[in-house]
GUDREN-617781 format. One record per atom (N, C-alpha, C): residue number from 1; residue in three letters; atom name; x, y, z. Coordinates in pm, 1 decimal, always signed. Example, Ala and Ser with C-alpha at 12.3 -4.5 7.8 and 13.67 -1.06 7.14 Angstrom:
<nukols>
+-----+------+------+----------+----------+----------+
: seq : type : atom :        x :        y :        z :
+-----+------+------+----------+----------+----------+
:   1 :  Ala :    N :  +1319.0 :   -569.0 :   +780.0 :
:   1 :  Ala :   CA :  +1230.0 :   -450.0 :   +780.0 :
:   1 :  Ala :    C :  +1320.0 :   -330.0 :   +780.0 :
:   2 :  Ser :    N :  +1285.0 :   -225.0 :   +708.0 :
:   2 :  Ser :   CA :  +1367.0 :   -106.0 :   +714.0 :
:   2 :  Ser :    C :  +1290.0 :     +3.0 :   +787.0 :
+-----+------+------+----------+----------+----------+
</nukols>
This chain:
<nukols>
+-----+------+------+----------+----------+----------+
: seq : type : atom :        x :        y :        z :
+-----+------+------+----------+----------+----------+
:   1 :  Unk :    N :  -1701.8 :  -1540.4 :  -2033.4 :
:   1 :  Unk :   CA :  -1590.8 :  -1514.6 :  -1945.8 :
:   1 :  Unk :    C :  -1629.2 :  -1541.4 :  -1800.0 :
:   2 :  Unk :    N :  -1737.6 :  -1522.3 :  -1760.5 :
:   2 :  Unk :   CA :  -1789.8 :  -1514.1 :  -1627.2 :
:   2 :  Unk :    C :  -1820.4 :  -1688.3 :  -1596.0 :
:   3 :  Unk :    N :  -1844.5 :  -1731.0 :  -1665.5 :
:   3 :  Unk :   CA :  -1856.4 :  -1880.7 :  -1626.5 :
:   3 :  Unk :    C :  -1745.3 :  -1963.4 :  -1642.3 :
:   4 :  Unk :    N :  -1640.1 :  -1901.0 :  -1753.3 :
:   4 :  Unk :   CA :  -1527.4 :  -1954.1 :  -1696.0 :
:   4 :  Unk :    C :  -1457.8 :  -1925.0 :  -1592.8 :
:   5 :  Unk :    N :  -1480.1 :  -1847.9 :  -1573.8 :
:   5 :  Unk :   CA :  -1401.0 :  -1778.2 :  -1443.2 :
:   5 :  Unk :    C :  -1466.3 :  -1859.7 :  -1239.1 :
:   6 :  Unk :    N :  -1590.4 :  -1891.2 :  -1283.0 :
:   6 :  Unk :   CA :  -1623.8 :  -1960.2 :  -1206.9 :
:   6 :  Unk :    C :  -1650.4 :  -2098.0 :  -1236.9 :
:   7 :  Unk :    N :  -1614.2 :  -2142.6 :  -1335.9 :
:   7 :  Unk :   CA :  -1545.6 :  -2286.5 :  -1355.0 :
:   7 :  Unk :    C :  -1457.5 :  -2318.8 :  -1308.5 :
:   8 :  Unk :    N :  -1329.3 :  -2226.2 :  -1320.5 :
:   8 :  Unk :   CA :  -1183.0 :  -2228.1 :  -1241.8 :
:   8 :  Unk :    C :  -1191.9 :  -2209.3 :  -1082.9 :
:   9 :  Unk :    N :  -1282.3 :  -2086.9 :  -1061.9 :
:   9 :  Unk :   CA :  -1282.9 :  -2148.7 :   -892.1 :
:   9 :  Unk :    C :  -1317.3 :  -2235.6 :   -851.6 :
:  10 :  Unk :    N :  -1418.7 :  -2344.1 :   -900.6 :
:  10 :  Unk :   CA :  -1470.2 :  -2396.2 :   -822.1 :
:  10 :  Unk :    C :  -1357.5 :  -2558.6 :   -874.3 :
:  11 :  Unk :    N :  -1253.9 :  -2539.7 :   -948.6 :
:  11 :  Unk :   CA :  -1135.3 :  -2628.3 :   -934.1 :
:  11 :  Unk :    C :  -1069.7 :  -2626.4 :   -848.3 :
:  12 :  Unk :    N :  -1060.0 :  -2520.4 :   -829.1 :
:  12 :  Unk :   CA :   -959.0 :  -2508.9 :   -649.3 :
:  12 :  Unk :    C :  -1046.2 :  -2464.7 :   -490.5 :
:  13 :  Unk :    N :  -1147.8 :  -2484.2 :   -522.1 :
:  13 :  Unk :   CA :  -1214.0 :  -2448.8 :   -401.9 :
:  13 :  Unk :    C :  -1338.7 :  -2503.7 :   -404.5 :
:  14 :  Unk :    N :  -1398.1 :  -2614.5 :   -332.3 :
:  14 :  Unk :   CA :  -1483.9 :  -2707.8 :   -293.0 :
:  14 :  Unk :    C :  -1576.9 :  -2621.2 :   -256.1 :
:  15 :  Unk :    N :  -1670.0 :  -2572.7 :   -297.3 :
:  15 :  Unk :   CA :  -1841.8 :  -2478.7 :   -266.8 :
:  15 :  Unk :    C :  -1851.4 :  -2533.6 :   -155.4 :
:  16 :  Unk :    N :  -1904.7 :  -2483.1 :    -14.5 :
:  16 :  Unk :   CA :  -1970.0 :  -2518.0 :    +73.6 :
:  16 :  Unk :    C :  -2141.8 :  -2452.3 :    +39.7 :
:  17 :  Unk :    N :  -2218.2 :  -2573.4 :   +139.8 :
:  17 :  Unk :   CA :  -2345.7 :  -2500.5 :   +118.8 :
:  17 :  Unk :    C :  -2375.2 :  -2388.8 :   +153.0 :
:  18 :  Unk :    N :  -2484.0 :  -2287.6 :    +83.6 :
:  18 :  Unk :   CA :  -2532.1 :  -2151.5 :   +178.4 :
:  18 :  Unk :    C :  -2407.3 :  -2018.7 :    +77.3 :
:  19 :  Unk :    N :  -2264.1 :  -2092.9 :    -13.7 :
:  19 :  Unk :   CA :  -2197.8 :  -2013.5 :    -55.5 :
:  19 :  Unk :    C :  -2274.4 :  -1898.4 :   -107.8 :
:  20 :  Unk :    N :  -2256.6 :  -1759.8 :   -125.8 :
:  20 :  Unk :   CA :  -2314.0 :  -1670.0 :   -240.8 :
:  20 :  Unk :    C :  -2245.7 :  -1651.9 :   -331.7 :
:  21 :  Unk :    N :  -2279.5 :  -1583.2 :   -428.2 :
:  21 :  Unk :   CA :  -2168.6 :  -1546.8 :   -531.8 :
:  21 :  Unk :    C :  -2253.8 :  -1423.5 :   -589.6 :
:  22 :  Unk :    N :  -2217.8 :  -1277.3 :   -551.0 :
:  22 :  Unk :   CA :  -2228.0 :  -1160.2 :   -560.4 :
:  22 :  Unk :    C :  -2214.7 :  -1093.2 :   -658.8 :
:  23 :  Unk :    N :  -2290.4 :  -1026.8 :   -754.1 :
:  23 :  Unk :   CA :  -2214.9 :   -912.2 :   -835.8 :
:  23 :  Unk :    C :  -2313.9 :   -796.9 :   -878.4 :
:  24 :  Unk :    N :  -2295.3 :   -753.7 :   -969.8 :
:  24 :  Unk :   CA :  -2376.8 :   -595.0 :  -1011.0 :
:  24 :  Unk :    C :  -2484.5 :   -660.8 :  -1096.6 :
:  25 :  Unk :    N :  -2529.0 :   -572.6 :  -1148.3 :
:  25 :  Unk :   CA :  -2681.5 :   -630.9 :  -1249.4 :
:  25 :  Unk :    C :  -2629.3 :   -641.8 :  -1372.3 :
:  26 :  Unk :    N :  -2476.1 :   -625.6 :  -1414.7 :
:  26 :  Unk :   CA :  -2427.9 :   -644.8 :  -1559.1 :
:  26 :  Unk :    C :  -2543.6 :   -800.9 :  -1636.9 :
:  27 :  Unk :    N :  -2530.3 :   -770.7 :  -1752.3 :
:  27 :  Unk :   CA :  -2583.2 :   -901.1 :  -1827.0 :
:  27 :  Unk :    C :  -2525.4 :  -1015.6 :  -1829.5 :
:  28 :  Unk :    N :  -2399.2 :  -1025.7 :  -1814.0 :
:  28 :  Unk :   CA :  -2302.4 :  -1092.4 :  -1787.6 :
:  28 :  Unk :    C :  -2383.8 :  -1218.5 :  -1701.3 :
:  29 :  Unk :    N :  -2356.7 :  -1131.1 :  -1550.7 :
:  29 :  Unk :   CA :  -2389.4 :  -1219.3 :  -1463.1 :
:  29 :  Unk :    C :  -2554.9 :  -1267.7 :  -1453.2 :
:  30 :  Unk :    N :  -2635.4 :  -1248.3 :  -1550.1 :
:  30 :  Unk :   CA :  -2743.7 :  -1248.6 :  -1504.9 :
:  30 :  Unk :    C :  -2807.9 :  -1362.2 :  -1590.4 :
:  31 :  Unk :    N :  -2716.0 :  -1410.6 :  -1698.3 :
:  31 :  Unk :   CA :  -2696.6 :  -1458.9 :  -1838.1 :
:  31 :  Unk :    C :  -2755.8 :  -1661.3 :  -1736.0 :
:  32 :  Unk :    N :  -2843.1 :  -1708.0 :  -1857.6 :
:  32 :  Unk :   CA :  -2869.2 :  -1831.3 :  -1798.3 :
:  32 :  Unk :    C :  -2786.3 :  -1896.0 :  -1767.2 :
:  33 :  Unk :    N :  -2654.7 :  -1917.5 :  -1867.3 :
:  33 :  Unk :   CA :  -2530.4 :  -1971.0 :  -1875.1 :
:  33 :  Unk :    C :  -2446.4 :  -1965.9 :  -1701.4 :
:  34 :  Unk :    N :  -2499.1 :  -1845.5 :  -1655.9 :
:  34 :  Unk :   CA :  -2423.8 :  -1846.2 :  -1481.8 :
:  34 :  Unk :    C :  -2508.9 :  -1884.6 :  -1399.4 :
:  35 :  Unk :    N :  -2634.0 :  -1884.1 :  -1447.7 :
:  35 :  Unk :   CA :  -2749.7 :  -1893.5 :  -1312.9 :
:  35 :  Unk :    C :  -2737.5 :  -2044.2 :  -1324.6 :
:  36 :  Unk :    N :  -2708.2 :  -2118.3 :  -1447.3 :
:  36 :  Unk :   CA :  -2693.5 :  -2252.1 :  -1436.9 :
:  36 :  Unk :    C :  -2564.2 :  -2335.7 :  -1386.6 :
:  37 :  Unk :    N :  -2496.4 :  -2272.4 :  -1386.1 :
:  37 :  Unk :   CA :  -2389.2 :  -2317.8 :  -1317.6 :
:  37 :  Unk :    C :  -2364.5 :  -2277.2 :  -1159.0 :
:  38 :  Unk :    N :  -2424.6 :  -2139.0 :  -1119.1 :
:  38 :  Unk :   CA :  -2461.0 :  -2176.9 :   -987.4 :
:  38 :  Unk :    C :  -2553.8 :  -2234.5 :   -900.9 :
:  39 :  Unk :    N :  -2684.6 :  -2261.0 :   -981.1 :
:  39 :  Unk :   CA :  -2749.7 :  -2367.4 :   -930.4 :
:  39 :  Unk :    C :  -2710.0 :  -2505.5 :   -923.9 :
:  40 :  Unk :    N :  -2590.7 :  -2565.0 :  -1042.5 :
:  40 :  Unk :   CA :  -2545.8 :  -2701.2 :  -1050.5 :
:  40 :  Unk :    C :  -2469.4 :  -2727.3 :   -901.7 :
:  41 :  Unk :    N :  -2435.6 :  -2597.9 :   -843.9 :
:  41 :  Unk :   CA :  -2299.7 :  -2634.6 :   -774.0 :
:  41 :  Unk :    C :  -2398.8 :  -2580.6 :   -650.9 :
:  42 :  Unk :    N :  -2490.7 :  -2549.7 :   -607.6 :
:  42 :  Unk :   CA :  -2614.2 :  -2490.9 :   -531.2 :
:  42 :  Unk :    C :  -2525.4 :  -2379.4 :   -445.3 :
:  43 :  Unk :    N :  -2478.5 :  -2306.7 :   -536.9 :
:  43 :  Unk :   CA :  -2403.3 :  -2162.8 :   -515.5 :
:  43 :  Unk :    C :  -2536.8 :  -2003.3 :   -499.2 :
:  44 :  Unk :    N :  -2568.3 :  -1951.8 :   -413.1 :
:  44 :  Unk :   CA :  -2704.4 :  -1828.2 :   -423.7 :
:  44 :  Unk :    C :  -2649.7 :  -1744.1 :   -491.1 :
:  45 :  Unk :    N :  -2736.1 :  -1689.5 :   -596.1 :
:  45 :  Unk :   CA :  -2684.5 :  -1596.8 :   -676.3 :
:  45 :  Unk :    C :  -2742.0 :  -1456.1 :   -564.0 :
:  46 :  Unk :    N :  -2669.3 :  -1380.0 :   -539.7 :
:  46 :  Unk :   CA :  -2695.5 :  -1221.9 :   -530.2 :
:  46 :  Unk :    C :  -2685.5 :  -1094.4 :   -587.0 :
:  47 :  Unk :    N :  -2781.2 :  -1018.9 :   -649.3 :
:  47 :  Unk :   CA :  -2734.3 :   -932.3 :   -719.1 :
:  47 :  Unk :    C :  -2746.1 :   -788.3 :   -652.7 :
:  48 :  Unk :    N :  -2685.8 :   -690.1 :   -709.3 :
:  48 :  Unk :   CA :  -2712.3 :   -553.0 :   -628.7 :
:  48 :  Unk :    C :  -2812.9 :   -460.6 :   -678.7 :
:  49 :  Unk :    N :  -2923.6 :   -411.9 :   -610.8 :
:  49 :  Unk :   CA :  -3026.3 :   -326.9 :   -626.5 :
:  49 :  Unk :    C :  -2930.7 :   -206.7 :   -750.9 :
:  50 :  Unk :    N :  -2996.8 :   -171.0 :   -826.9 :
:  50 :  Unk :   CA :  -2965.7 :    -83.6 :   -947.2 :
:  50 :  Unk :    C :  -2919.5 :    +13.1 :   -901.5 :
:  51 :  Unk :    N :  -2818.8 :    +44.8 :   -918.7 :
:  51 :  Unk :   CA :  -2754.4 :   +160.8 :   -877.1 :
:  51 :  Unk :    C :  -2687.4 :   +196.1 :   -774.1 :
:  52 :  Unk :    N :  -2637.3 :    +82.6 :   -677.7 :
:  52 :  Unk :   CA :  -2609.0 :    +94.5 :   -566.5 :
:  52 :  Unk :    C :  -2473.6 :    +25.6 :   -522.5 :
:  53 :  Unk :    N :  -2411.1 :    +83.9 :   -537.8 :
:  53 :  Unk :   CA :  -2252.4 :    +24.5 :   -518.1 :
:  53 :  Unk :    C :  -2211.2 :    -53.5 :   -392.8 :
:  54 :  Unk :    N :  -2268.2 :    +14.2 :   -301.9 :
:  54 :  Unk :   CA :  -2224.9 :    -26.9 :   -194.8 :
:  54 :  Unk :    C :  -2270.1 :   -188.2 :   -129.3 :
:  55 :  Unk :    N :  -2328.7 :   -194.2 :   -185.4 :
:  55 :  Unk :   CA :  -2344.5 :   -355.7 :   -137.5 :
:  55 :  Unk :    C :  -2239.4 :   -472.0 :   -190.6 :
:  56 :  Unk :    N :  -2123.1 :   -384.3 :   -272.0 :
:  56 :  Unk :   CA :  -2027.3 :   -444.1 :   -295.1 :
:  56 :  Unk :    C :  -1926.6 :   -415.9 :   -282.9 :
:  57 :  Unk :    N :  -1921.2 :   -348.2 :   -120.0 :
:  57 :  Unk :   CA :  -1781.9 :   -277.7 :   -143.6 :
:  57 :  Unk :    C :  -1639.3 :   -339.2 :   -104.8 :
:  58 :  Unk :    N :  -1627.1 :   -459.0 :   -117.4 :
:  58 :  Unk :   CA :  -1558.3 :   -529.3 :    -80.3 :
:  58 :  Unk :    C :  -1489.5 :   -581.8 :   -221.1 :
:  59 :  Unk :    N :  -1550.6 :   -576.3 :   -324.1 :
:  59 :  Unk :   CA :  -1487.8 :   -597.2 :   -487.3 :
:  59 :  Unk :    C :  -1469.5 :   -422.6 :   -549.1 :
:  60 :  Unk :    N :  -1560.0 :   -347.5 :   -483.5 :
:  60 :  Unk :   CA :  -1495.2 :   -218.9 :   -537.8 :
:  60 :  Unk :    C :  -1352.3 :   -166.0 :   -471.1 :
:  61 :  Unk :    N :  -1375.4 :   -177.9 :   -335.5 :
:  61 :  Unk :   CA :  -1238.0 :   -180.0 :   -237.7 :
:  61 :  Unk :    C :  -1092.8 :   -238.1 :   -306.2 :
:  62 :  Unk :    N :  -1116.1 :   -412.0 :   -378.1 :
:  62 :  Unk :   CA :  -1016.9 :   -455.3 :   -422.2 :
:  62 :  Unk :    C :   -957.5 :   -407.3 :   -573.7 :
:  63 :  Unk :    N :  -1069.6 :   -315.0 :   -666.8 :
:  63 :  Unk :   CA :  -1050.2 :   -283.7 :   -780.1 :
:  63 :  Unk :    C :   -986.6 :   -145.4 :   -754.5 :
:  64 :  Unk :    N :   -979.7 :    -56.5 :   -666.3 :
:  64 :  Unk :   CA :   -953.7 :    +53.8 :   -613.5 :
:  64 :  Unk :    C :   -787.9 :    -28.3 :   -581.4 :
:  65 :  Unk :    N :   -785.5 :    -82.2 :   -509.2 :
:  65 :  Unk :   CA :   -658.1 :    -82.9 :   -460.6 :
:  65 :  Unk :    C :   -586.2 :   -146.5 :   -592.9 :
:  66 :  Unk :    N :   -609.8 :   -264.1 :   -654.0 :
:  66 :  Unk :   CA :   -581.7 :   -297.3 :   -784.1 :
:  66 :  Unk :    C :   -489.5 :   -164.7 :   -901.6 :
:  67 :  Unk :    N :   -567.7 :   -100.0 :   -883.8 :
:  67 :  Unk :   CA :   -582.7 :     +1.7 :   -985.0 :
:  67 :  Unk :    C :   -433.6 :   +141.0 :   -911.9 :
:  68 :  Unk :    N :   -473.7 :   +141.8 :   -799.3 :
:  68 :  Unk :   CA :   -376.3 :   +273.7 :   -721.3 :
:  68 :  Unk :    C :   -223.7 :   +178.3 :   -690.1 :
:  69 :  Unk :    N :   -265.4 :    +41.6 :   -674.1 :
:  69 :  Unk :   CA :    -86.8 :     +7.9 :   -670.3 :
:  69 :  Unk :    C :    -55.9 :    -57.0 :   -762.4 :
:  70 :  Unk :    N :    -98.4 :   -103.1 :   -877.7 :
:  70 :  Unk :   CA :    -47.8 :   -147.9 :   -997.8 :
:  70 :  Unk :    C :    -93.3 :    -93.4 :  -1099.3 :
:  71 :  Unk :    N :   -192.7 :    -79.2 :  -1154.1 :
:  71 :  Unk :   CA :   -238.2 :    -44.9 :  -1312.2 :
:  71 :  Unk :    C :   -209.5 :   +111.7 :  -1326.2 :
:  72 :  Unk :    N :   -219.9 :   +218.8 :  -1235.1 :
:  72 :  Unk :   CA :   -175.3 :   +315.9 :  -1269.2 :
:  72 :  Unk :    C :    -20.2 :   +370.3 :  -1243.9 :
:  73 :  Unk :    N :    +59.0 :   +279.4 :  -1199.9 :
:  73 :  Unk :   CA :   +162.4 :   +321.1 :  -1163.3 :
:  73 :  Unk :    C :   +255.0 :   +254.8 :  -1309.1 :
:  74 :  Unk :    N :   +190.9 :   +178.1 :  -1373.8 :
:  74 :  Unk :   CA :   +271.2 :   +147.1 :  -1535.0 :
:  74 :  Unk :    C :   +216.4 :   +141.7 :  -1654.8 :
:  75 :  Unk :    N :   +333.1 :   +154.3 :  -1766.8 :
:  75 :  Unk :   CA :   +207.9 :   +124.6 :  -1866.5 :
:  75 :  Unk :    C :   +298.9 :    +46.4 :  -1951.7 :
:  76 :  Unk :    N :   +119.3 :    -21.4 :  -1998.0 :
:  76 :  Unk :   CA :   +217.3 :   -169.6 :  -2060.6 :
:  76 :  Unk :    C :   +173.0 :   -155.8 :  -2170.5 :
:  77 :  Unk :    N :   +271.3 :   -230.0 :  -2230.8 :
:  77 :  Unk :   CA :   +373.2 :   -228.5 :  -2391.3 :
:  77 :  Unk :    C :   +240.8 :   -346.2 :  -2464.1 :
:  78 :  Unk :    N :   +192.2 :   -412.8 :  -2415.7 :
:  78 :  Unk :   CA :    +59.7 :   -583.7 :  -2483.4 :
:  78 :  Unk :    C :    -21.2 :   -592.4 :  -2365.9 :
:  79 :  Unk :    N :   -128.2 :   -604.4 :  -2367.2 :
:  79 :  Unk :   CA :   -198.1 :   -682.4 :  -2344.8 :
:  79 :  Unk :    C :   -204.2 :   -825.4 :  -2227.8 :
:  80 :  Unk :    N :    -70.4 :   -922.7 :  -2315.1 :
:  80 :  Unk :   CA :    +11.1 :  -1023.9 :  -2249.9 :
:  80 :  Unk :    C :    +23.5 :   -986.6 :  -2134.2 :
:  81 :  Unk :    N :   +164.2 :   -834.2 :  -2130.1 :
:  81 :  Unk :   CA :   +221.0 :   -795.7 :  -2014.1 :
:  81 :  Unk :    C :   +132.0 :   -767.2 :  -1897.8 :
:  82 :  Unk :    N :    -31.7 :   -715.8 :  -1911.5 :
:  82 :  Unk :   CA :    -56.3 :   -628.6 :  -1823.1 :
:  82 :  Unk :    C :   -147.9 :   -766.7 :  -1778.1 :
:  83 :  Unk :    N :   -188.8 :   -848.7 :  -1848.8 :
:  83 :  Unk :   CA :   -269.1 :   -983.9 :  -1792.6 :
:  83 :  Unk :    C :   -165.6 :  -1050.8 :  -1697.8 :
:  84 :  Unk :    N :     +3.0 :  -1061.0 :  -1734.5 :
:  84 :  Unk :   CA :   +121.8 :  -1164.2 :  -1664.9 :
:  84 :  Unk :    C :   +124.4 :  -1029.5 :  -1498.7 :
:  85 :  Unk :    N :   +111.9 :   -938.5 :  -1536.5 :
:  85 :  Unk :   CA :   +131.9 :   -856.1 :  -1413.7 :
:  85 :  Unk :    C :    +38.7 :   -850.9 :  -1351.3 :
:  86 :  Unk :    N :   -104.0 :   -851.9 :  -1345.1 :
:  86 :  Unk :   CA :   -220.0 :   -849.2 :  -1281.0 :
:  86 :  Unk :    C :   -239.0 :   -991.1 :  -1220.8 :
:  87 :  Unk :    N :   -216.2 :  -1070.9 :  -1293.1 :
:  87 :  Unk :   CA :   -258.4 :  -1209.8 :  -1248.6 :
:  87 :  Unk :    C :   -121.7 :  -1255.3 :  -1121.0 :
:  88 :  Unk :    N :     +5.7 :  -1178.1 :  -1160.6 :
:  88 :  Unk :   CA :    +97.9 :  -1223.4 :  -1059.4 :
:  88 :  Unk :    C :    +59.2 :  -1113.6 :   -920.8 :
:  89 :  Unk :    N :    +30.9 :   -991.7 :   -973.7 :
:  89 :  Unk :   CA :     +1.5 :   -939.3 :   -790.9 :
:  89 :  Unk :    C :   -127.0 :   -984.8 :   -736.1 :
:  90 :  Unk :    N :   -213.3 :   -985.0 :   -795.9 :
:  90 :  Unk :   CA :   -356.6 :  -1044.7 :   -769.2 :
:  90 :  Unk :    C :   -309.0 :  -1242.2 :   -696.0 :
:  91 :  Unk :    N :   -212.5 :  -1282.7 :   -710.9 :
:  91 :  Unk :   CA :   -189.5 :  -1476.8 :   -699.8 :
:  91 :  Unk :    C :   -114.6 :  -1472.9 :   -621.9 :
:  92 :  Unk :    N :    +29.8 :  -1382.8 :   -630.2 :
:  92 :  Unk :   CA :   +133.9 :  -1362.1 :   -562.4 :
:  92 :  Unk :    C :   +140.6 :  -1292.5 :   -453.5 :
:  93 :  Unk :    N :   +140.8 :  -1163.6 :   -431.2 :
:  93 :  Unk :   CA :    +99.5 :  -1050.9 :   -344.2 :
:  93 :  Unk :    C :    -33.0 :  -1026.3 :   -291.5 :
:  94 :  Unk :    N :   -114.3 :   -993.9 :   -332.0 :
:  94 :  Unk :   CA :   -221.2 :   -950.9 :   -302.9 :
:  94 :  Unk :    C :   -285.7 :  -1068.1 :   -199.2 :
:  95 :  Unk :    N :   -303.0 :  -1202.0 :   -274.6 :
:  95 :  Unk :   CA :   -372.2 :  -1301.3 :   -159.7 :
:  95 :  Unk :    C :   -278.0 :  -1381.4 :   -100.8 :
:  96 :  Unk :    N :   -157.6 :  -1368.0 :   -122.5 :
:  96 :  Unk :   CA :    -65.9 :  -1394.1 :    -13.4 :
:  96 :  Unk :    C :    -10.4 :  -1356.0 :    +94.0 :
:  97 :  Unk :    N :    +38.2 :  -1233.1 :    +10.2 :
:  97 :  Unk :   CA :   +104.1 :  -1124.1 :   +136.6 :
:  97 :  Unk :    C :    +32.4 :   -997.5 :   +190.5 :
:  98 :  Unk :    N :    -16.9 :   -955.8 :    +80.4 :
:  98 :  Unk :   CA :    -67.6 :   -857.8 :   +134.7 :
:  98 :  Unk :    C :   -197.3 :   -867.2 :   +263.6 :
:  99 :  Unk :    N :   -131.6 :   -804.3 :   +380.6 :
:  99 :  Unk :   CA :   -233.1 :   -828.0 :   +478.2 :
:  99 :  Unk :    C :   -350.7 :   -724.7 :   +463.6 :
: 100 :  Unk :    N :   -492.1 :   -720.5 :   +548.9 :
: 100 :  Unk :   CA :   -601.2 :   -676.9 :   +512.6 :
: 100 :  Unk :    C :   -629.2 :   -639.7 :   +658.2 :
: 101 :  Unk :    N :   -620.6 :   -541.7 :   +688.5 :
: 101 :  Unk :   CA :   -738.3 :   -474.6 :   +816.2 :
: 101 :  Unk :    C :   -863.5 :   -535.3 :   +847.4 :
: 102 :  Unk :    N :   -931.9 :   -524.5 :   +741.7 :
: 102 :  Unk :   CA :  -1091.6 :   -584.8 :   +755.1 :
: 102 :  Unk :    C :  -1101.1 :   -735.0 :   +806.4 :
: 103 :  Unk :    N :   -986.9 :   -777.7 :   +764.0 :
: 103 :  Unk :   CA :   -985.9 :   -903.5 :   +803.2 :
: 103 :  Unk :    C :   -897.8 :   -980.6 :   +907.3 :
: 104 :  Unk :    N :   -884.7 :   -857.1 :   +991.3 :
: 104 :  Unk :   CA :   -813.7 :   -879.2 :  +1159.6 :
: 104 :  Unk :    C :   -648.7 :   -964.5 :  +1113.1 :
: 105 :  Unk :    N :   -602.4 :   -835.6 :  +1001.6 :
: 105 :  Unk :   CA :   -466.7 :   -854.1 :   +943.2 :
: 105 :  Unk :    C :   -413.8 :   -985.1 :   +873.8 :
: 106 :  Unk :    N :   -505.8 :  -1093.1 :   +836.2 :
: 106 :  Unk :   CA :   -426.9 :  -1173.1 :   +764.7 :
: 106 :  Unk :    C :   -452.0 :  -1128.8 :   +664.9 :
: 107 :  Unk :    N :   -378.4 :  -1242.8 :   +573.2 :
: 107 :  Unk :   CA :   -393.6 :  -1222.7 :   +416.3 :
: 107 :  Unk :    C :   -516.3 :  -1294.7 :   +368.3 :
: 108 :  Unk :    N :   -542.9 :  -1300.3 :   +264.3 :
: 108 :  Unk :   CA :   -684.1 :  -1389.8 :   +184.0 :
: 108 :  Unk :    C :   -659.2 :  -1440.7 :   +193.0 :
: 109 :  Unk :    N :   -543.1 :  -1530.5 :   +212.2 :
: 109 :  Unk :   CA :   -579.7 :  -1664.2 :   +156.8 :
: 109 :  Unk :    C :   -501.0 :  -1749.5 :   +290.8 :
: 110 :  Unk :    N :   -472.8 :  -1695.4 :   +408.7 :
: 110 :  Unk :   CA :   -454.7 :  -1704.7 :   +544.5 :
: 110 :  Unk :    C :   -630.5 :  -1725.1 :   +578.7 :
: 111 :  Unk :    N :   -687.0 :  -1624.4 :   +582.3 :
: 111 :  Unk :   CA :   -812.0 :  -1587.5 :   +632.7 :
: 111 :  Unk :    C :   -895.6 :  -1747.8 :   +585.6 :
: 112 :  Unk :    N :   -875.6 :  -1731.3 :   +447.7 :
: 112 :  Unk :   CA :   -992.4 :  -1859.6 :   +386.8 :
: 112 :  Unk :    C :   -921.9 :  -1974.5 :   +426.1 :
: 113 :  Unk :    N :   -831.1 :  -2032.1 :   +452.1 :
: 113 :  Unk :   CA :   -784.0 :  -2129.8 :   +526.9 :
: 113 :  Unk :    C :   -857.7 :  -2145.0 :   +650.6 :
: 114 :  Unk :    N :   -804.9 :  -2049.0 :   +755.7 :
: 114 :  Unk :   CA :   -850.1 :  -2050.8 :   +870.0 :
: 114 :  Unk :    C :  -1009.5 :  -2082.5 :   +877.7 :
: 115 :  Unk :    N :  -1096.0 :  -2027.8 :   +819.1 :
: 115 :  Unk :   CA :  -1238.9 :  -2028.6 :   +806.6 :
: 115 :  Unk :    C :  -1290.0 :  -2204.9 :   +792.7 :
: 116 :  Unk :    N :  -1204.9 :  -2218.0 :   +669.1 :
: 116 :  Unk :   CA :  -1237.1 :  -2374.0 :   +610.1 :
: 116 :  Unk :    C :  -1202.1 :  -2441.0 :   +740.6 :
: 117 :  Unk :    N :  -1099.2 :  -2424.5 :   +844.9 :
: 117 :  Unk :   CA :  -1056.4 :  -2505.7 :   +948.6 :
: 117 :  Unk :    C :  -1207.7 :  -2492.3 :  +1025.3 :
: 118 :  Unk :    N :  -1267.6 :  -2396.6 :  +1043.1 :
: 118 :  Unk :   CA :  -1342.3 :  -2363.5 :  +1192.7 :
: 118 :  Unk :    C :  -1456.3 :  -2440.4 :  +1134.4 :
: 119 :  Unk :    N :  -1493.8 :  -2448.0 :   +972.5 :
: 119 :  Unk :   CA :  -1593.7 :  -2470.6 :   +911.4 :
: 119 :  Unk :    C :  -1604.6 :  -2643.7 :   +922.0 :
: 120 :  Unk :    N :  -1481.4 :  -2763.1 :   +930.0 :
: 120 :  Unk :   CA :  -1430.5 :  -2836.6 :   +909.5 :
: 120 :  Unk :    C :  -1488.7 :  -2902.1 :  +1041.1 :
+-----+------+------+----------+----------+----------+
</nukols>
């Protein structure tokens, strides 16, 4: 799942050098299958010291908010439904509209535009 998932980003989003790509010490991510695909694309793998959340609080932040304005406010009937609803506020809302403090009020996907311009 994890390497598809970063198969698909890197369809819509061109790696610059120096990129990281962050996560917890799950097996998942630690699996040759990802370390080889971020070395193909010369993506730095980073992982977080055992036990320590906070060096990611920027994916715990988004699973928190995830969770307090959509997943607990319904409950779904399949599977289907709760993947078609997550994937539309997460595509639709979330990195469109929803603006972000941390990120001097744009949205994600305002912000990563702008960046790619300055980067450009």
């Amino acid at each position: 799942m994890v390497v598809r998932a970063i198969k698909q980003s890197l369809l819509y989003r061109i790696p610059v050098g120096g990129m990281i790509f962050h996560s917890d010490r799950g097996s998942q991510y630690a699996s040759v299958a990802v370390r080889n695909i971020l070395n193909q694309n010369k993506i730095i793998q980073s992982i977080n010291r055992k036990g320590n959340c906070y060096y990611n609080t920027a994916a715990e932040s988004f699973f928190h908010t995830l969770k307090v304005e959509l997943i607990y406010t319904r409950n779904y009937l399949s599977r289907e439904e709760a993947r078609t609803e997550i994937f539309e506020y997460i595509e639709i809302f979330y990195n469109r509209q929803r603006r972000r403090s941390t990120i001097n009020y744009y949205t994600p996907v305002e912000f990563e535009e702008r960046n790619i311009k300055l980067v450009a």
